[in-house]
C-alpha positions in Angstrom: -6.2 6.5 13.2 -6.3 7.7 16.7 -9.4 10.2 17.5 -6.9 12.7 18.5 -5.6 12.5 15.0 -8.7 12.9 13.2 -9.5 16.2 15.7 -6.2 17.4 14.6 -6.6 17.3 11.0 -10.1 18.9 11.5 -7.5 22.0 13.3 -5.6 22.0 10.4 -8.7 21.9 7.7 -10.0 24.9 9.6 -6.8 26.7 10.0 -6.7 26.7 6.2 -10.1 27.7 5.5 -9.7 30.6 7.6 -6.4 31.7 6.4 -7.6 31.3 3.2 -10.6 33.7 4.1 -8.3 36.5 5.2 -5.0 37.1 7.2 -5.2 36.9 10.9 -3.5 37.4 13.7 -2.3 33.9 15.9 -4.0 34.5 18.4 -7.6 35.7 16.8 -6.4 32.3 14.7 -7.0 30.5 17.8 -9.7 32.3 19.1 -11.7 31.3 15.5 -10.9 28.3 15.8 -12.9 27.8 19.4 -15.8 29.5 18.0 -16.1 27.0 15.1 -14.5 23.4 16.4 -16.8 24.7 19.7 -14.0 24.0 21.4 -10.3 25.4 22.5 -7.2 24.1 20.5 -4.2 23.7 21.7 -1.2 26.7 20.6 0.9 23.2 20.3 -0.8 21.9 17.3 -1.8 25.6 15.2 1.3 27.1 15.6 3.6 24.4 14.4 1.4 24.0 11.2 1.8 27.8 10.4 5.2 26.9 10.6 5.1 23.7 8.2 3.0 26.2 5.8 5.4 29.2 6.2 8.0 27.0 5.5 6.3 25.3 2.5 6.1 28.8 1.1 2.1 28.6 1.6 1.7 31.5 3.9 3.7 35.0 4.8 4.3 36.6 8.1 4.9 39.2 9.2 5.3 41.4 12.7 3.4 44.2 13.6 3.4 46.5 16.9 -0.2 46.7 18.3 0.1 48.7 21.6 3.3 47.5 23.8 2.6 43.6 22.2 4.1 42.6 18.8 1.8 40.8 17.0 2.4 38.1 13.8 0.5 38.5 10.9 -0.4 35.6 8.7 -0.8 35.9 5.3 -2.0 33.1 2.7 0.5 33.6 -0.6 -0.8 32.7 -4.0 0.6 28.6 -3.6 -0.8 28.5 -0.4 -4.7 29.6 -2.1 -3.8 26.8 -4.6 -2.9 24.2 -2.4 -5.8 25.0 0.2 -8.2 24.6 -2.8 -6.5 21.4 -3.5 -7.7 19.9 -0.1 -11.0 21.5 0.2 -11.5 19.5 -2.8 -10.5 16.8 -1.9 -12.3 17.4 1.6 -15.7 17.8 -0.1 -15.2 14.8 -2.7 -14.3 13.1 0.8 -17.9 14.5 1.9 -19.9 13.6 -0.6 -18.7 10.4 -1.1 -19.4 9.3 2.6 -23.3 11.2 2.4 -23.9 9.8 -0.8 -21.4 6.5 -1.2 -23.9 5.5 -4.5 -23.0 8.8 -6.2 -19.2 9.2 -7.7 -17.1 12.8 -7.9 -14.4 13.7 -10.2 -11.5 13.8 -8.6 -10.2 17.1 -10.4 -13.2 19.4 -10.6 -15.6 17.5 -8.5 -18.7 17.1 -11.1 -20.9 14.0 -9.6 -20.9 11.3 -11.9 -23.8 8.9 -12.0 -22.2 6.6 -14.6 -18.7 5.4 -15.2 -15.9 8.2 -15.7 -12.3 8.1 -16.3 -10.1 5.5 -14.4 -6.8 6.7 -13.5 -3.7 5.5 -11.6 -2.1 8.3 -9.4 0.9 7.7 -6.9 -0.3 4.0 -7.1 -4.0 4.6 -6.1 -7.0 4.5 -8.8 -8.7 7.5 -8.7 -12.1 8.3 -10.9 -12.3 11.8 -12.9 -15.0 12.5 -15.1 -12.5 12.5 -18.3 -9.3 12.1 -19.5 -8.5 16.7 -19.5 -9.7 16.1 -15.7 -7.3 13.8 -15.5 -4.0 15.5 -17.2 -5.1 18.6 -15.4 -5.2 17.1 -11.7 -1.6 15.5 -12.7 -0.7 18.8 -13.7 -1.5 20.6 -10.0 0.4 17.9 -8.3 
């Protein structure tokens, strides 16, 4: 994977996170993002991932006057909080995993495990959870 890539899906992690936090504005979207990546993103990869998510049905928007400008209003909808805790789990198990390679997460509800947990097969990979319920219930939010 291209460095540009990995910067890219960094943008789109911290998109989430903020929408998740509270609606915004595009532009105060992008003006977070500079004060947190350190650095300014380009409108060409944020706004077509609000449009991926607005057409996934993860976020709402919506246009409101301020002054003379007309200004769009994004809004995370109740899948979109689901699916954004789906990958900041995943994220952190990602996390943990590389500062602590020794130590295992479940996949599900991200309890460490320092002894074997449950095996699973999902989408043809093996994932670990700490039991079988974490199991049935991560197969369940797919």
């Amino acid at each position: 994977m291209a460095e540009c890539d990995l910067a890219i899906d960094l943008v789109r992690c911290t998109v989430l996170m903020l929408l998740y936090e509270r609606p915004c504005h595009g532009y105060a979207l992008m003006e977070l993002l500079r004060a947190r990546l350190g650095r300014a993103v380009s409108p060409g990869i944020v706004y077509p991932f609000l449009a991926n998510l607005s057409n996934s049905g993860y976020l709402r928007s919506k246009q409101e006057r301020e002054g003379k400008r007309m200004k769009i209003l994004y809004t995370m909808t109740p899948e979109g909080r689901r699916f954004s805790e789906r990958v900041f789990k995943r994220l952190s198990t990602l996390v943990s995993t590389a500062i602590n390679p020794g130590l295992t997460t479940c996949a599900n509800c991200g309890c460490k495990l320092y002894e074997a947990g449950h095996m699973d097969e999902i989408d043809g990979h093996p994932m670990i959870f700490c039991c079988v319920h974490c199991a049935d219930a991560y197969k369940l939010s797919e």
